[in-house]
C-alpha positions as CSV (number, residue, x, y, z in Angstrom):
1,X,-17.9,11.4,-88.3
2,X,-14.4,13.0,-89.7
3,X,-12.5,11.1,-92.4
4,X,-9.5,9.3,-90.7
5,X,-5.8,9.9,-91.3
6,X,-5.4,6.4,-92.8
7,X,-7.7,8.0,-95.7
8,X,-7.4,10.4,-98.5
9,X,-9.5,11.1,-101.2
10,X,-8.6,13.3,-104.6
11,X,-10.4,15.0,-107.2
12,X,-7.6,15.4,-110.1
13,X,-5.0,15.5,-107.5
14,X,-6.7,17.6,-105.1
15,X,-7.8,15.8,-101.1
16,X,-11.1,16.7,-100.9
17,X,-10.6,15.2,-97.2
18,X,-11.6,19.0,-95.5
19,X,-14.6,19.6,-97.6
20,X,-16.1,16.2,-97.0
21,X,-15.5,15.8,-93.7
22,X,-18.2,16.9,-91.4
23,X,-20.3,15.1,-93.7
24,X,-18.6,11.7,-94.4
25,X,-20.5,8.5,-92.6
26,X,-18.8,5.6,-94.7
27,X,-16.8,4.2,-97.2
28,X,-17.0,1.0,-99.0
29,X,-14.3,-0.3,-101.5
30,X,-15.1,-3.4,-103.5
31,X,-11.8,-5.1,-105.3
32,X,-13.5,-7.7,-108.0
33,X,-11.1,-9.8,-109.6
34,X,-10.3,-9.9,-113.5
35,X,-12.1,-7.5,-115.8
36,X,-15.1,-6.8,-113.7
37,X,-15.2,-3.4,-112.5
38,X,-14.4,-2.4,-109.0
39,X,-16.7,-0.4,-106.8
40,X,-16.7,2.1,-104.3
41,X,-19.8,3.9,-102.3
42,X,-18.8,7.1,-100.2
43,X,-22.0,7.9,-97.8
44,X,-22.5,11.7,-96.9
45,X,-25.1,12.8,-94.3
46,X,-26.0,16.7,-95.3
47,X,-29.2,16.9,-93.9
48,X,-29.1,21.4,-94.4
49,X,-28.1,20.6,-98.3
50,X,-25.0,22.2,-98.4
51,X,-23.4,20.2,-100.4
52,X,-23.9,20.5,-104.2
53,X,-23.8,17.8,-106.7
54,X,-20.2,16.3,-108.4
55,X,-19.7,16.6,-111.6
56,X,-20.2,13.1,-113.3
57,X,-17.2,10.9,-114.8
58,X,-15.0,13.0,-112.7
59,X,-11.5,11.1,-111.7
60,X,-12.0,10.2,-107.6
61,X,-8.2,8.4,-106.4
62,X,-8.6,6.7,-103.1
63,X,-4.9,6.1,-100.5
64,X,-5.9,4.0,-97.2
65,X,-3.3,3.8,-95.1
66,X,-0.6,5.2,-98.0
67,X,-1.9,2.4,-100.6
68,X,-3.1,3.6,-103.4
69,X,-6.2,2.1,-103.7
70,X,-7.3,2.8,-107.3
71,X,-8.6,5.9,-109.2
72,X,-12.5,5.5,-110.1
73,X,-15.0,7.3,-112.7
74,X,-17.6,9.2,-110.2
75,X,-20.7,8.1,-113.0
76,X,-23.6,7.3,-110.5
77,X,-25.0,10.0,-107.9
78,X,-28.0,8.9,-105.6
79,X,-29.9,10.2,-102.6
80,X,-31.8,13.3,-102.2
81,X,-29.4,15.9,-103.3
């Protein structure tokens, strides 16, 4: 699946749209009200492990549809990496 026009993601300020693409399967953006945290999961399929690892606590800004949804914290990584 390629990553849709209507969304762009940034690593400080850099899309990381093209180097994500071929692998990207889904995105899921939780907005919690008040002070709770909000959430987002980005699912990758690299089944020939060619993609390495991010860096934790990175800064990961999301746009859908040119609306800034929110800049997150990357601090969990799972799957088999």
């Amino acid at each position: 699946m390629v990553i849709a026009d209507s969304l762009e993601l940034l690593v400080n300020d850099k899309s990381i749209n093209k180097d994500i693409s071929k692998y990207f399967v889904d995105l899921s953006l939780t907005d919690n009200k008040g002070k709770v945290s909000d959430n987002i999961t980005i699912t990758l399929s690299d089944p020939n492990n060619e993609l390495t690892e991010p860096e934790t606590w990175r800064k990961l800004q999301v746009v859908l549809f040119g609306v800034d949804k929110g800049t997150y914290e990357i601090n969990d990584i799972s799957g088999d990496i």
